[in-house]
ZAMARGU-4260 file (C-alpha; in steps of 0.2 Angstrom, whole numbers, plus 5000, padded with zeros to 4 digits):
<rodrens>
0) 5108/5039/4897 | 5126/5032/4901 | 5140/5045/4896 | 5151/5036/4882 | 5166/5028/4890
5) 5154/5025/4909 | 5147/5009/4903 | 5164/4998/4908 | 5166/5007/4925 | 5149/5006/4928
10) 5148/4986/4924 | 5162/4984/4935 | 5155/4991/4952 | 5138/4982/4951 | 5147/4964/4947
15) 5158/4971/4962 | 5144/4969/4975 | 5133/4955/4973 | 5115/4956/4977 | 5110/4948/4995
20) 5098/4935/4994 | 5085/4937/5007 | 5070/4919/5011 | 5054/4925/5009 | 5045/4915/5022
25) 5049/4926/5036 | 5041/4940/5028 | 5025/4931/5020 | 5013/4936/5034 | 5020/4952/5035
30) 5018/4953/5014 | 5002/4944/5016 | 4994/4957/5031 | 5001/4973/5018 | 4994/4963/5002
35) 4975/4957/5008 | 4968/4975/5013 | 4976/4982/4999 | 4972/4973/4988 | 4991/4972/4980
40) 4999/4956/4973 | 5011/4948/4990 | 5023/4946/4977 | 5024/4965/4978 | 5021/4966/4996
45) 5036/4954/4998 | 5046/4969/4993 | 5038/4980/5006 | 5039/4969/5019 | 5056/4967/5016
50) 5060/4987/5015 | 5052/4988/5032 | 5062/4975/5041 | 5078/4983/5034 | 5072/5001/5038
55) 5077/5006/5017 | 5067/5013/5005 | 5059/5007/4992 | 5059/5012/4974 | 5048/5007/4963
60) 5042/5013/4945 | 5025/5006/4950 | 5013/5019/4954 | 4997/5010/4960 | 5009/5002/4972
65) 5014/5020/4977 | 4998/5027/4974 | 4990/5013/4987 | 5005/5010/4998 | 5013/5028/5002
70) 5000/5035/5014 | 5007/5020/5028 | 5023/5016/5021 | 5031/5032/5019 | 5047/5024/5013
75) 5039/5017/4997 | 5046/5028/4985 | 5042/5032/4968 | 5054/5031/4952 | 5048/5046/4944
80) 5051/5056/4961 | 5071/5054/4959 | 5079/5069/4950
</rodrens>
């Protein structure tokens, strides 16, 4: 929950800092290699794929993805884990 009085500042530095657009069709193979054995959606995989490239984490409040995913990808990180 967002303290009462937050909600203004909080607006205000996520419109500060646009999101980066990133093209997909460089990372398709890789999303497509993560996505077949898995059997995971390469929507999804485009995600991991692009985690991987950038060296981040990713978070995600999709546990079969975590479930299936964690064991290679370390950096797959669930939602629930954050404190």
């Amino acid at each position: 929950m967002i303290p009462q009085g937050d909600a203004d500042r909080l607006l205000t530095n996520v419109l500060s800092m646009p999101p980066q657009f990133y093209p997909y069709l460089p990372l398709l193979k890789s999303a497509l290699d993560i996505a077949s054995p898995a059997r995971i959606g390469v929507y999804d995989c485009l995600y991991v794929a692009l985690a991987e490239r950038e060296g981040c984490d990713l978070l995600t409040a999709d546990d079969r993805l975590v479930r299936t995913l964690q064991p290679t990808f370390a950096f797959v990180t669930s939602l629930a884990a954050l404190p």
